[in-house]
C-alpha positions in Angstrom: 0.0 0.0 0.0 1.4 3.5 -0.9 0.4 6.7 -1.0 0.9 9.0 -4.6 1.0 12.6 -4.9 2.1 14.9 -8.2 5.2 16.2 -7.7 7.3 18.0 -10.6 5.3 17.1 -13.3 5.2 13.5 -12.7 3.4 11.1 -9.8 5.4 10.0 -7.1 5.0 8.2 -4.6 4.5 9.7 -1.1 4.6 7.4 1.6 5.1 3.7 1.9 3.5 0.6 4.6 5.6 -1.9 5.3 5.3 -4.2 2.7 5.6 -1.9 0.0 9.1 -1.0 1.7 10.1 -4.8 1.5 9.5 -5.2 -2.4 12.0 -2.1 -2.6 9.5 0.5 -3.4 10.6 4.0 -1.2 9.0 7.4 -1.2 10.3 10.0 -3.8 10.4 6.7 -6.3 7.4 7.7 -9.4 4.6 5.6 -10.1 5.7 3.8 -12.9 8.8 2.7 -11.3 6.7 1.1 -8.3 4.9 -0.7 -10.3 7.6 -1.7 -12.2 8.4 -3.3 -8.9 5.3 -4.5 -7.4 2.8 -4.6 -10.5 -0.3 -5.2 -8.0 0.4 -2.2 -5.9 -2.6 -0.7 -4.5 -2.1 3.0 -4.5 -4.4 6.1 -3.0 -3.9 9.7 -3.6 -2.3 11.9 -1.4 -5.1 14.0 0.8 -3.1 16.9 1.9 -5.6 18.6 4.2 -6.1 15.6 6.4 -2.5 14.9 6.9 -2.5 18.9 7.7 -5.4 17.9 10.5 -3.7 15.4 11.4 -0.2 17.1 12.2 -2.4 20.0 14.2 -3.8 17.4 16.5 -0.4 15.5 17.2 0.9 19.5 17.5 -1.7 19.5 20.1 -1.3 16.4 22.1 2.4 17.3 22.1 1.4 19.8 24.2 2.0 17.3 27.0 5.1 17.8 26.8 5.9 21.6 26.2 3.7 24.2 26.0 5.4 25.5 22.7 4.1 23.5 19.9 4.0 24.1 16.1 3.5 22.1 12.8 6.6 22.6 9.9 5.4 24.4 7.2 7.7 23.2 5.0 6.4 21.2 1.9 8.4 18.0 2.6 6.2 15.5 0.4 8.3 12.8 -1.5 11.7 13.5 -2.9 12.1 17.4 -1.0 13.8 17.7 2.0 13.3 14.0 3.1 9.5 13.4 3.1 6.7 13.4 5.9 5.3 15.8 7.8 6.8 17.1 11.1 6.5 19.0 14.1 8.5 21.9 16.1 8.3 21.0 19.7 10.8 23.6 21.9 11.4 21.9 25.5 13.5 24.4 26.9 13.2 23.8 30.6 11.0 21.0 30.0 13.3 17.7 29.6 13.6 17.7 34.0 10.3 16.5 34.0 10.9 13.5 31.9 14.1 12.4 33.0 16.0 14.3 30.7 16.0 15.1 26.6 16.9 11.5 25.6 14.2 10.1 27.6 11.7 12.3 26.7 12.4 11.4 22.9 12.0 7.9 23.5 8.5 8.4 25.3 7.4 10.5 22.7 9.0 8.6 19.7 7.1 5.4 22.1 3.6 6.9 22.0 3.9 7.5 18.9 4.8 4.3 17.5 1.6 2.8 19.8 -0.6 5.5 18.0 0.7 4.0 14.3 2.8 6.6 13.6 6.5 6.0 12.3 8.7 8.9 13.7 12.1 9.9 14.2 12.8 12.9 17.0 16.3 14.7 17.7 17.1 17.8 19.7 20.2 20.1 18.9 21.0 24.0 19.6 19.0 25.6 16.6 15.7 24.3 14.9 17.2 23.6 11.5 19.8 21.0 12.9 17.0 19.2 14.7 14.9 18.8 11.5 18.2 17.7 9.7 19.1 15.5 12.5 15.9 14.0 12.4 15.4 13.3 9.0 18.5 11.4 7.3 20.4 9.5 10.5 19.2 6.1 11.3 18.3 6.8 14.5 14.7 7.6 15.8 15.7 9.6 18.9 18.7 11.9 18.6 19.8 14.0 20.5 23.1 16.2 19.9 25.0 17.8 22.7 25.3 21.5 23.3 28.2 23.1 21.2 28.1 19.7 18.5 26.2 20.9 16.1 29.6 22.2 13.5 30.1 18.6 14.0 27.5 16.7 13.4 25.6 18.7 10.4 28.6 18.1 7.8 28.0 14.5 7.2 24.4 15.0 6.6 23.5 15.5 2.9 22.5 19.2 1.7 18.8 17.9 1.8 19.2 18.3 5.6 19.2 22.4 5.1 15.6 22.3 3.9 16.7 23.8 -0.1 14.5 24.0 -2.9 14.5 20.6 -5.0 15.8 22.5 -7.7 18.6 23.9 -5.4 19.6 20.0 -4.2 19.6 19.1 -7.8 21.5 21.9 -8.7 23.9 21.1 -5.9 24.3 17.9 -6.9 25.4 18.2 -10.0 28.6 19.9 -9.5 29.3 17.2 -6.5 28.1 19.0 -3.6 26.2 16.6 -1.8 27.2 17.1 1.9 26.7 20.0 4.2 30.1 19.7 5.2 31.3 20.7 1.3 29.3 23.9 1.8 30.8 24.9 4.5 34.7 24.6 3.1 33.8 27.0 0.2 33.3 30.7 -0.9 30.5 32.1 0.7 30.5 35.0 -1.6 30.5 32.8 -5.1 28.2 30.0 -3.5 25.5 32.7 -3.1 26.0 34.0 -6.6 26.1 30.4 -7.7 23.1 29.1 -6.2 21.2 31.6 -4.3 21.1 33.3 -0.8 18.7 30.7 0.9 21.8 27.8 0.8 23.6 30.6 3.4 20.5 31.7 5.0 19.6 28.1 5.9 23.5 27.0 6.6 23.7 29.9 8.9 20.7 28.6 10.6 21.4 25.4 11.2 25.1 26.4 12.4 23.7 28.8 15.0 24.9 31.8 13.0 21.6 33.6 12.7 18.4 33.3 15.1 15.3 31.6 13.1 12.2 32.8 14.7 9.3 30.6 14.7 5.6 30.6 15.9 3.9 28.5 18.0 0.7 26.7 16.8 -0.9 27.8 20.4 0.3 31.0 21.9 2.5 30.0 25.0 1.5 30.6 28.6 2.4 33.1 31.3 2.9 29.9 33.7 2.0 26.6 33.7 1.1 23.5 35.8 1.5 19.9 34.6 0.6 16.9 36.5 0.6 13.3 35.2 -0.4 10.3 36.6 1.1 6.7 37.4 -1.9 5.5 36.0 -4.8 6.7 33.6 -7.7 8.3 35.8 -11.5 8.7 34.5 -13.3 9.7 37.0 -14.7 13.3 37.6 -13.9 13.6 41.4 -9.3 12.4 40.3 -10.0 15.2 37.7 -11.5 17.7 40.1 -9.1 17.1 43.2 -5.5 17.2 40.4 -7.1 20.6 39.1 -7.6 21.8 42.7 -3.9 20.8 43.4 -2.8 22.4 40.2 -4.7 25.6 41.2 -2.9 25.6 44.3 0.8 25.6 42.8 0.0 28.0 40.2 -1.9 30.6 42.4 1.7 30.2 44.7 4.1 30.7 41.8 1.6 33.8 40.6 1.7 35.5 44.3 5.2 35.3 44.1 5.3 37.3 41.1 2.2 40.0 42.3 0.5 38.9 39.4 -3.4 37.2 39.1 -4.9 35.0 36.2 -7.6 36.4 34.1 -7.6 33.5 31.8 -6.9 29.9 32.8 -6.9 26.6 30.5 -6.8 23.5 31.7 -5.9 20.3 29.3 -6.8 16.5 29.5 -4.0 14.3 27.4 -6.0 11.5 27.1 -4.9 7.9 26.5 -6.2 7.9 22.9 -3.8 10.6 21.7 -6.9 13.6 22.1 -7.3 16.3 24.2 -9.9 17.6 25.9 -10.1 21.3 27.3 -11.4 23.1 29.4 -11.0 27.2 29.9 -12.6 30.0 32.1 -12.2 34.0 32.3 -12.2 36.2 35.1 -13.0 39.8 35.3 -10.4 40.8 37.2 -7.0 39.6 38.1 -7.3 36.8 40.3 -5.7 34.4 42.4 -7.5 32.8 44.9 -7.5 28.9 43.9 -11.1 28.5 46.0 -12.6 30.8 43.3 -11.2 29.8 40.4 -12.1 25.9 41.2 -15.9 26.7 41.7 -15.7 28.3 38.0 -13.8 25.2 36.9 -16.8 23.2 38.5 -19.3 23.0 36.1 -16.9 22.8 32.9 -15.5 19.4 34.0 -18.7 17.9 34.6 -19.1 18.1 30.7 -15.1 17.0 30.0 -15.1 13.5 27.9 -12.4 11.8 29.6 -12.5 9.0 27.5 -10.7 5.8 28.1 -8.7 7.7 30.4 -6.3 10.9 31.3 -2.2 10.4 31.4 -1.1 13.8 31.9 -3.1 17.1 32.8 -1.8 21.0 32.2 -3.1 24.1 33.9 -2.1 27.2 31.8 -2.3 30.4 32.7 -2.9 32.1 29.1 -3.3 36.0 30.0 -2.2 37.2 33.4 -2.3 41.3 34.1 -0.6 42.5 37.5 -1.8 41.3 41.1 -0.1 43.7 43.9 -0.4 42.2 47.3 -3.8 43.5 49.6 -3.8 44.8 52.7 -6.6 42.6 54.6 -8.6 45.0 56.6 -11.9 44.2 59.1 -15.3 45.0 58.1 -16.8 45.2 54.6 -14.9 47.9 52.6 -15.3 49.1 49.0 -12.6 47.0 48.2 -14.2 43.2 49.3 -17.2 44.7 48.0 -15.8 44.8 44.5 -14.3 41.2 44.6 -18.0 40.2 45.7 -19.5 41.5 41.9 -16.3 40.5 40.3 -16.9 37.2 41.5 -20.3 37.0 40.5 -19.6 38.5 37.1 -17.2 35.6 36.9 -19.8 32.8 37.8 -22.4 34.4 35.3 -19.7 35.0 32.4 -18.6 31.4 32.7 -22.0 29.8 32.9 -23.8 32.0 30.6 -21.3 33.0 28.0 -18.5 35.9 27.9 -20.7 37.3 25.5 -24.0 37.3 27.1 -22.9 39.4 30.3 -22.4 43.0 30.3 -20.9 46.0 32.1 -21.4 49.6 31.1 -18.3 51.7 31.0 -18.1 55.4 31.3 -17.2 57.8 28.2 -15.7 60.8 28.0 -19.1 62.0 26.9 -21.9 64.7 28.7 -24.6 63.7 26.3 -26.3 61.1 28.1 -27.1 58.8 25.7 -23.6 58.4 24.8 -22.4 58.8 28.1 -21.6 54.8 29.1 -21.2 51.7 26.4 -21.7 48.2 26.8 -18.5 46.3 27.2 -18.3 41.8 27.8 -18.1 41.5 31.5 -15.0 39.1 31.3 -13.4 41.8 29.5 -12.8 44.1 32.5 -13.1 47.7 32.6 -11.2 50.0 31.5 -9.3 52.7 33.3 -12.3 55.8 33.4 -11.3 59.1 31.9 -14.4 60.7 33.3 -13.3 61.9 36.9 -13.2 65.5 36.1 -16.6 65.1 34.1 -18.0 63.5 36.9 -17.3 66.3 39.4 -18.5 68.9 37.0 -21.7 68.3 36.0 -24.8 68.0 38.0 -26.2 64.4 39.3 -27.5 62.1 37.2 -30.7 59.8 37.6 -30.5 56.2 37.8 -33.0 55.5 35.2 -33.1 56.6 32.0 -35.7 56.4 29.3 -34.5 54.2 26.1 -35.3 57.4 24.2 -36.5 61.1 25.6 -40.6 61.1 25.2 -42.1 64.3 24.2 -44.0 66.1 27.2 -46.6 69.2 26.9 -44.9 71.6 29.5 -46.3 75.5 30.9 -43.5 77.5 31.7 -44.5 81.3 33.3 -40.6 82.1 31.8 -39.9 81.2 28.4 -36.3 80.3 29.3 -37.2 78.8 32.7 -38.3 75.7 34.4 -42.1 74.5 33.9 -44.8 74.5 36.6 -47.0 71.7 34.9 -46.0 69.2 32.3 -48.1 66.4 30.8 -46.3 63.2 30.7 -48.6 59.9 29.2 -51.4 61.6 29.8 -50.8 62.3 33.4 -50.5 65.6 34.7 -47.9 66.8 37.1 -47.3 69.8 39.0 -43.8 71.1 39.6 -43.6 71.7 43.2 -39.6 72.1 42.8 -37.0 72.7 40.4 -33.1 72.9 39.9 -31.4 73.8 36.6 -30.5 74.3 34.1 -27.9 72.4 33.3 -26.7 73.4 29.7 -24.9 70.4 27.4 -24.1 71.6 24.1 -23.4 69.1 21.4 -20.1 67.2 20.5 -18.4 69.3 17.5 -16.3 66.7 16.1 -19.6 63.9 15.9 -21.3 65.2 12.4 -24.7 62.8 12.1 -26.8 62.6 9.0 -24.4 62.4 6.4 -21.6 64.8 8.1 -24.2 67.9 7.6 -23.6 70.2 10.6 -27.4 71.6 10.4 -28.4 68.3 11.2 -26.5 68.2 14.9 -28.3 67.2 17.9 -29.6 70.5 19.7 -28.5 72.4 22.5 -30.3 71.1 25.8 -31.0 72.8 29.0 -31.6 70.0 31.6 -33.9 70.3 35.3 -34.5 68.6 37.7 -38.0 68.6 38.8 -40.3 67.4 41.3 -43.6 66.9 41.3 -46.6 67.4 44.4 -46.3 63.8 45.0 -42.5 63.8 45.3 -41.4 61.9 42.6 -38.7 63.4 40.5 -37.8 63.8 37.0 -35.3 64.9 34.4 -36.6 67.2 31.9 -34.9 69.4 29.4 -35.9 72.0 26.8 -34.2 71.3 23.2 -32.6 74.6 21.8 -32.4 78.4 22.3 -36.0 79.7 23.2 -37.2 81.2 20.1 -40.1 83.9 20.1 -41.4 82.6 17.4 -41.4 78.9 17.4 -42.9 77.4 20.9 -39.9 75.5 22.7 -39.9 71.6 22.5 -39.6 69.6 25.9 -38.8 65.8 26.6 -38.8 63.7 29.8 -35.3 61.5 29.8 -34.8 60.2 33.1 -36.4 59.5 36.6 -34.8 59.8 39.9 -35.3 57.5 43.2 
């Protein structure tokens, strides 16, 4: 059985089973020639986006053993750069928790092989001599020393840099067919000769020049990881490792004053999967009672499957925690991490999405005064403090538009003494005002025409025989010969 894919004008075959492999036939070899070989070869065609699905799972159950994970984006079918599809796994500070980088190869290079996947893992200095390390030496778990990479890239063939075919052909031809010949010649004429990705990648691979690359998954703040002797399934092992997890995170995040406002937690199950599990917070946070009673109700709906090996707690975004100064009573401050709990419960149950804050703007029309921001989201630092202590107080309620009310005003320019609200009648036994808010210049409605502004409004406050109180307001300068226009837009307590 092989696998065939159209590669520089011509099929070739991509990857081989076992038997194919026996009657001689080897990936990078064309069609015609394998069945040259093996004239009953049963051949299927190359399905490029589910090997791409499934190098972004494996990228994601590697996350077992670093946090860092990415899949090569380097075309590597048949006959370029050694075939089959890879991974970029960085375990710096990592390898401790396996035993070291050898033995963490061989469990990975293991699991792998019990998944049915044929791999070969190596670990060097820089990223390129890994892949090249990886990819044409016999063995499956490699891994090269600190400071021995000069020595063990030249024996590797030119493949190993990750060239063009055209470029390893091209190479070829005039008899370089080993890193180490690269490296022994002219840097200046071997760029002009073949280009200046042959020294960009030798540079790489040497440790000459950084090559950055991305992680699939961006990496965490901090991280917990916990894995047991033995696959666990039920809900109260998940629930007690994830409160023992919390507890070692929320200590490492103390020590650094800062406080989790998203956390992630990750179920390597024995099947190769992973299931997750994430929750937001309002506010920084970092008390590990909290955060597990928001964690509650998302593992009741984890699939564990046939079982969990290893579990990860990741904190994903973190923002600055300072220590508190406990006090006694019930101050402002325990009065805010009361809602921001609560806002933390609802968001998490209900949805980021479907719970809401308003937030202050830099606004004195009332209607733009405050936006609706996610709860999870936080709020932002307010810009309004000197707005706040300028203008006059505000009622708690506010009508979803001003209603139009028929008002009798002994001054043109002054407050009412009756005014007709839905049919009711009320008589002004009290008044304070105005209150003058101009428009916003720079906000030009109606197709940017500046006739079309909203109006100057003189705001009261009012209140009636019966002691209920209003917020009125008379749109525009009084006009003699055009009778004034009044609205109703808020009511007080």
């Amino acid at each position: 059985m092989t696998t065939a894919a159209a590669i520089r004008g011509g099929i070739r075959i991509a990857a081989v089973d076992d038997a194919a492999k026996t009657a001689g036939i080897v990936p990078g070899l064309t069609l015609a020639d394998a069945r040259a070989l093996l004239p009953d070869l049963a051949v299927t065609e190359v399905d490029t986006a589910a090997d791409r699905r499934a190098l972004e799972g494996l990228a994601d159950w590697c996350g077992r053993y670093t946090p860092w994970t990415a899949v090569d984006e380097i075309d590597v079918y048949p006959g370029d750069n050694g075939g089959g599809g890879g991974l970029w796994l960085d375990i710096s500070g990592c390898a401790h928790l396996f035993g070291g980088e050898q033995a963490l190869l061989d469990d990975l290079v293991g699991r792998l092989a019990a998944f049915g996947f044929a791999a070969a893992a190596a670990v060097a200095d820089t990223a390129g001599a890994a892949w090249a390390m990886a990819r044409f030496t016999e063995e499956t778990a490699v891994v090269v020393q600190p400071g021995d990479v000069a020595t063990a890239l030249p024996p590797l063939p030119v493949d190993g840099l990750r060239l063009p075919a055209r470029t390893v052909e091209a190479l070829s031809r005039v008899g370089l067919r080993r890193i180490g010949s690269l490296t022994v010649l002219p840097r200046g004429a071997l760029a002009a000769r073949f280009g200046d990705i042959v020294l960009q990648r030798l540079d790489r691979a040497l440790g000459r020049v950084d090559e950055p690359l991305s992680p699939r998954r961006p990496a965490p703040a901090m991280h917990v990881r916990l894995a047991f002797a033995e696959p666990v399934g039920r809900a109260d092992d998940i629930a007690l490792a994830t409160r023992k997890m919390l507890d070692e995170l929320c200590a490492r995040l103390a020590a650094a004053h800062l406080g989790i406002r998203r956390l992630e937690l990750a179920l390597y199950r024995t099947d190769g999967t992973v299931a997750r599990a994430a929750i937001g917070t309002s506010r920084p946070v970092r008390d590990p009672d909290h955060l597990h009673r928001l964690f509650r109700e998302k593992l009741d709906g984890l699939d564990v499957g046939f079982g969990v090996e290893v579990t990860v707690l990741a904190a994903t975004v973190v923002a600055p925690l300072a220590p508190a100064q406990t006090a006694m009573g019930f101050e402002p401050r325990e009065h805010a991490e009361v809602v921001g709990r609560l806002i933390d419960r609802l968001g998490n149950r209900l949805g980021a999405g479907n719970v809401m804050r308003l937030v202050e703007r830099a606004s004195h029309v009332p209607e733009r005064a405050c936006r609706k921001l996610p709860a999870l989201v936080g709020a932002p630092a307010s810009t309004c403090d000197e707005d706040r202590r300028s203008r006059q107080p505000r009622p708690l309620q506010l009508l979803p538009w001003p209603e139009p009310i028929e008002v009798m005003a002994p001054v043109p320019d002054g407050p009412p003494v009756i005014f007709r609200w839905r049919r009711v009648q009320h008589r002004v036994a009290a008044a304070e005002g105005p209150e003058r808010i101009e428009p916003e210049w720079w906000r030009e409605e109606d197709g940017h025409d500046p006739a079309h502004r909203s109006s100057i409004r003189d705001y009261y406050r009012v209140e009636d025989a019966h002691g209920c109180r209003f917020w009125i307001y008379r749109e525009g300068f009084y006009r003699p010969d055009l009778a004034p226009r009044w609205y109703l837009h808020g009511l007080f307590p």
